[in-house]
VEXDREN-2710 file (C-alpha; in Angstrom, 1 decimal):
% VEXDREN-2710
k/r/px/py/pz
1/UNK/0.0/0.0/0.0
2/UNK/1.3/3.7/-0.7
3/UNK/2.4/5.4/2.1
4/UNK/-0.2/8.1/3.3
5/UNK/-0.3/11.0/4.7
6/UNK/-3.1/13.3/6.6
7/UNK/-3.9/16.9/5.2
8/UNK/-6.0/19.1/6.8
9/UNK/-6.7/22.5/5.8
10/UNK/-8.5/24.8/8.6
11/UNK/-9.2/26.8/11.8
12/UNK/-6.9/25.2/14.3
13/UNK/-5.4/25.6/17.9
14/UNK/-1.9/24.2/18.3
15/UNK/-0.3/23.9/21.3
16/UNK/3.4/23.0/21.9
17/UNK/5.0/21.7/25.4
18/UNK/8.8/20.9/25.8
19/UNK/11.7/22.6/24.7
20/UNK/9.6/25.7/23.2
21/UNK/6.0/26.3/24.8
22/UNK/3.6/28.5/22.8
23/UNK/-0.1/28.3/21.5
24/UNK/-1.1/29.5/18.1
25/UNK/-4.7/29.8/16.4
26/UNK/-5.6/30.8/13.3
27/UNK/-6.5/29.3/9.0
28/UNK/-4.1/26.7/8.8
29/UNK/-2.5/23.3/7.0
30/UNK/-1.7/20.7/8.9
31/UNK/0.2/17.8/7.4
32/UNK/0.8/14.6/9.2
33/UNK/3.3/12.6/6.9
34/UNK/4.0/8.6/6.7
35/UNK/7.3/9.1/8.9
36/UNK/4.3/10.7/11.6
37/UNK/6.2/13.9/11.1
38/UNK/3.3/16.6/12.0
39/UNK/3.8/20.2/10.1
40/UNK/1.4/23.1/10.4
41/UNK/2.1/25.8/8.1
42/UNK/0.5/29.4/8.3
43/UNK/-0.1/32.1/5.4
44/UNK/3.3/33.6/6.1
45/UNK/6.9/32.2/4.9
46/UNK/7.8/28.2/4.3
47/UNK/8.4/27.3/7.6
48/UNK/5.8/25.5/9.7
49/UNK/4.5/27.8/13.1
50/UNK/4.7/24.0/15.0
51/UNK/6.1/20.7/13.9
52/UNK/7.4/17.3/15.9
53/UNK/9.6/15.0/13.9
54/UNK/9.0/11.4/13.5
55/UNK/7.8/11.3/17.0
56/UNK/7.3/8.3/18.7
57/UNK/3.5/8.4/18.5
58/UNK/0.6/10.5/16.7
59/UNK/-3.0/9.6/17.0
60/UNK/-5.4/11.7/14.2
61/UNK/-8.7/11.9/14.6
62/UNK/-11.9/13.9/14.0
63/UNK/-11.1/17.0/15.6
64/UNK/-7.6/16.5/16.6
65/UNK/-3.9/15.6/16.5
66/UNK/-1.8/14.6/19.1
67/UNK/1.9/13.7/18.6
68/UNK/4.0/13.2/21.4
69/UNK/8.1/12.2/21.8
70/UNK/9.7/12.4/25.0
71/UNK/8.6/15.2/27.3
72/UNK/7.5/17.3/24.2
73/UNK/4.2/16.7/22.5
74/UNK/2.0/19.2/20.1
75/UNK/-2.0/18.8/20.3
76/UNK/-3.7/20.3/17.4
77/UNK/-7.1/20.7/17.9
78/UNK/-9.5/21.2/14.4
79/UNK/-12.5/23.8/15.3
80/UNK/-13.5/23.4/11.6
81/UNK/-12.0/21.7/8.5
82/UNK/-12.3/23.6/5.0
83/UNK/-10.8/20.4/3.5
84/UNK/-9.2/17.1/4.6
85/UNK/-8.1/13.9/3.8
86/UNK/-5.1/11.3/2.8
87/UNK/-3.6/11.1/-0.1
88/UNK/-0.5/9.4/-1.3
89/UNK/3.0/10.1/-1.0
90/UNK/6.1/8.6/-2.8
91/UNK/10.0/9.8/-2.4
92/UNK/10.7/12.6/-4.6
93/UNK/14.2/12.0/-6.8
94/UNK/15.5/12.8/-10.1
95/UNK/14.1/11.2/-13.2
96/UNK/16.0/8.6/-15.1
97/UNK/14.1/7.1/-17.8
98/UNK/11.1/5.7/-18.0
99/UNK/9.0/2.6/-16.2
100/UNK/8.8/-0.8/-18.4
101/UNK/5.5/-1.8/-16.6
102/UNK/3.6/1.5/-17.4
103/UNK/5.9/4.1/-19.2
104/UNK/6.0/6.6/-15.8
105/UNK/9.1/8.5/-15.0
106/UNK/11.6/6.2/-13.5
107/UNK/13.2/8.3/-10.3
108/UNK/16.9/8.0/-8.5
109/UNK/16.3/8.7/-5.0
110/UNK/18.1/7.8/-1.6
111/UNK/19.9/4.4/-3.1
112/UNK/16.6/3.4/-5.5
113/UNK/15.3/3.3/-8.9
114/UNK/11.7/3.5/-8.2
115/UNK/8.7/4.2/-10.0
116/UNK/5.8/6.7/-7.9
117/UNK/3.0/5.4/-10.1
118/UNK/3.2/1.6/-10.0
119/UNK/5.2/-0.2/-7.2
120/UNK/8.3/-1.1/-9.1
121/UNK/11.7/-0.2/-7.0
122/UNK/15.0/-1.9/-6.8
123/UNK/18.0/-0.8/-4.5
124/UNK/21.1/0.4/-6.2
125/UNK/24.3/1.3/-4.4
126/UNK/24.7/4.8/-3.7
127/UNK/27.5/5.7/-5.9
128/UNK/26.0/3.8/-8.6
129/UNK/26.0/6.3/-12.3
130/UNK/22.5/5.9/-13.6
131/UNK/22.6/5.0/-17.7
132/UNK/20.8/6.2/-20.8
133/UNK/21.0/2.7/-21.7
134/UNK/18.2/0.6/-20.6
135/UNK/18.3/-3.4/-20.5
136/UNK/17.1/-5.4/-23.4
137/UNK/15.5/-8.2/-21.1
138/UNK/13.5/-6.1/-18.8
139/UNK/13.5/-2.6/-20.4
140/UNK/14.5/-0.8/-16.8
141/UNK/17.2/1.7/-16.8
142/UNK/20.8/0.3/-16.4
143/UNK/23.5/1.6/-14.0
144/UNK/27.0/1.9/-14.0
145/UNK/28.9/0.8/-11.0
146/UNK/32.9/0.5/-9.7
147/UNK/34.1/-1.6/-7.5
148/UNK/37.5/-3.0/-8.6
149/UNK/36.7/-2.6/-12.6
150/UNK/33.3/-1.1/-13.8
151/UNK/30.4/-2.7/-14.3
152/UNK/27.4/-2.2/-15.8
153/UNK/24.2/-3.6/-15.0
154/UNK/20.4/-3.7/-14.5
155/UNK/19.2/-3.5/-10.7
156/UNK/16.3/-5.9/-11.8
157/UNK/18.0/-8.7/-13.6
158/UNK/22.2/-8.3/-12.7
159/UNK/23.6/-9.1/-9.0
160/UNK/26.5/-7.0/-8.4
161/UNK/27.9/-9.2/-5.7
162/UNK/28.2/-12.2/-8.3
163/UNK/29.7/-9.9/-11.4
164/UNK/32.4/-8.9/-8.3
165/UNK/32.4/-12.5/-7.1
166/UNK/32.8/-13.3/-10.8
167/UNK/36.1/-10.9/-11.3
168/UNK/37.9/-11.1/-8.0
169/UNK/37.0/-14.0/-5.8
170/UNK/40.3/-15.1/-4.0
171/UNK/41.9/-12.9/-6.5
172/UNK/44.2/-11.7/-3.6
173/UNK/46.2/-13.4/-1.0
174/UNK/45.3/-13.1/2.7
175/UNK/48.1/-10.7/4.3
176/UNK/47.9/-12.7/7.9
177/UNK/47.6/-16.5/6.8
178/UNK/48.1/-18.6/3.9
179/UNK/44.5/-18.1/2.7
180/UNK/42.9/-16.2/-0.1
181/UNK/40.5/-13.2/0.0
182/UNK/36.8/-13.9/-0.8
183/UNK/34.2/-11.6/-2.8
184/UNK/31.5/-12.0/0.6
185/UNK/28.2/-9.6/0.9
186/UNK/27.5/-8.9/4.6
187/UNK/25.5/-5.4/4.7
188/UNK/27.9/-4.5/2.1
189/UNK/30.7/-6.0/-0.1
190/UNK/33.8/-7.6/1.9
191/UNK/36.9/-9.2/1.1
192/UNK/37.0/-11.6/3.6
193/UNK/40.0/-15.0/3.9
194/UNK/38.5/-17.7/3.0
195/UNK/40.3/-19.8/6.3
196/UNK/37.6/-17.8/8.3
197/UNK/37.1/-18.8/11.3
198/UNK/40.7/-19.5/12.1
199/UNK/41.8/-16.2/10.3
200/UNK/39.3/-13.7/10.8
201/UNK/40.7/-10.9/8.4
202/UNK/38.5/-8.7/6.1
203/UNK/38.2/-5.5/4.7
204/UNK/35.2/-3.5/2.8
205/UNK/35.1/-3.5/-0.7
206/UNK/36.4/0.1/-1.8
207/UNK/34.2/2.1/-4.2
208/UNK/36.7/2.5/-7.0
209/UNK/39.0/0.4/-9.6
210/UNK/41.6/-1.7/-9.3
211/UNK/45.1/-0.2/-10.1
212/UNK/47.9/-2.2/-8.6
213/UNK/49.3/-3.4/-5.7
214/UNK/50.6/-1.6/-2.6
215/UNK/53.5/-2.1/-0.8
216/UNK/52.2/-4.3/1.7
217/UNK/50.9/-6.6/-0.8
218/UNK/47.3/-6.1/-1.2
219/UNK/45.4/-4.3/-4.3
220/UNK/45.1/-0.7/-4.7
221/UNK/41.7/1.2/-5.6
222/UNK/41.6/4.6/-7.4
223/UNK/38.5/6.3/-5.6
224/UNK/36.9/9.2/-5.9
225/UNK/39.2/10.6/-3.1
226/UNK/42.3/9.3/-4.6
227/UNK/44.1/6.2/-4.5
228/UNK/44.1/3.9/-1.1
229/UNK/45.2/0.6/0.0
230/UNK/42.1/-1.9/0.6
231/UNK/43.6/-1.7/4.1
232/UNK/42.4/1.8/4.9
233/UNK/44.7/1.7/8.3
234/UNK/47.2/0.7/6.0
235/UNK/51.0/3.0/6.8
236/UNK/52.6/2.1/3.4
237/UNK/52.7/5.0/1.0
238/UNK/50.4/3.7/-2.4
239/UNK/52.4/5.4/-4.5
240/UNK/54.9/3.1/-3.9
241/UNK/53.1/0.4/-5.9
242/UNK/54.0/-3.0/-6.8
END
């Protein structure tokens, strides 16, 4: 189901208790968003006269709004509604192409390719360079993304971790044991020995390509912060690469 969120357009009394107490009354909006953020906006300016963020509870009902977090809460009570009710909200984000199930604007927005008409989304990683291209199998918008060499790929039908798994599993030697590095996905890309549990040693996948090998032994990644061992604790100097 969409997210929803409460509007309310009318003559209201809000009062605020906690870190700053004051009452207001007058025509207003009041907007209770899915995250049951609470905004009431006045005729003047664009910001709200009282607001609670993402408190811990709001109850809405006929004549009133109650949030409350902590010792501050904000009561809104409704003496008469002009207009009200809920309406649908989606994240707002750049557009990217369009939907293959029905032809709405694709949007990028925090780590997603998502679509605000139907309920298509799919994660993409953050640094991930959205295409012009779009894939022949699905149709959705493909993305470009580095991590050791750059790949390109659709977020529907591609997994990164195997195209990675695919180019550098156990690519590298383990620089405490014998072992050799894995391609793992725990929350996030790792390179992780594969003698784990008796050699516990692994590092985060840099965002970046492949270019060398630094003193110490292990691979260096060009990022968009310049170059850096895989070991980010790492004291060797990268541009003395192997």
């Amino acid at each position: 189901m969409p997210d929803q969120a409460h509007v309310i357009a009318g003559r209201c009394t809000t009062v605020f208790e906690g870190t700053r107490e004051q009452e207001q009354h007058g025509d207003m909006l009041l907007v209770v968003k899915p995250d049951n953020t609470v905004l009431v906006h006045d005729a003047d300016g664009y910001q709200p006269v009282a607001w609670l963020t993402r408190p811990e509870s709001v109850t809405v009902t006929g004549d009133t709004v109650a949030a409350r977090d902590g010792n501050q809460s904000l009561r809104v009570t409704i003496h008469h509604a002009y207009a009200r009710g809920q309406h649908s909200l989606s994240e707002g984000g750049v557009p990217v192409g369009e939907c293959p199930d029905c032809e709405c604007s694709i949007v990028r927005s925090r780590g997603t390719l998502s679509c605000p008409e139907c309920s298509r989304e799919h994660p993409i990683p953050s640094n991930a360079t959205a295409l012009d291209e779009r894939c022949t199998d699905c149709g959705l918008t493909e993305v470009r993304v580095d991590r050791g060499r750059s790949f390109v790929l659709c977020p529907s039908c591609d997994s990164l971790t195997e195209r990675v798994r695919a180019a550098f599993d156990r690519e590298w030697g383990c620089p405490d044991c014998d072992g050799k590095l894995r391609v793992l996905y725990r929350g996030g890309l790792l390179l992780g020995c594969d003698e784990y549990p008796d050699c516990e040693t692994a590092y985060s996948f840099p965002t970046g390509r492949h270019d060398g090998e630094c003193g110490c032994g292990l691979p260096v990644f060009e990022t968009a912060s310049g170059q850096r061992c895989l070991d980010s604790d790492c004291g060797v100097d990268t541009e003395q690469k192997v």
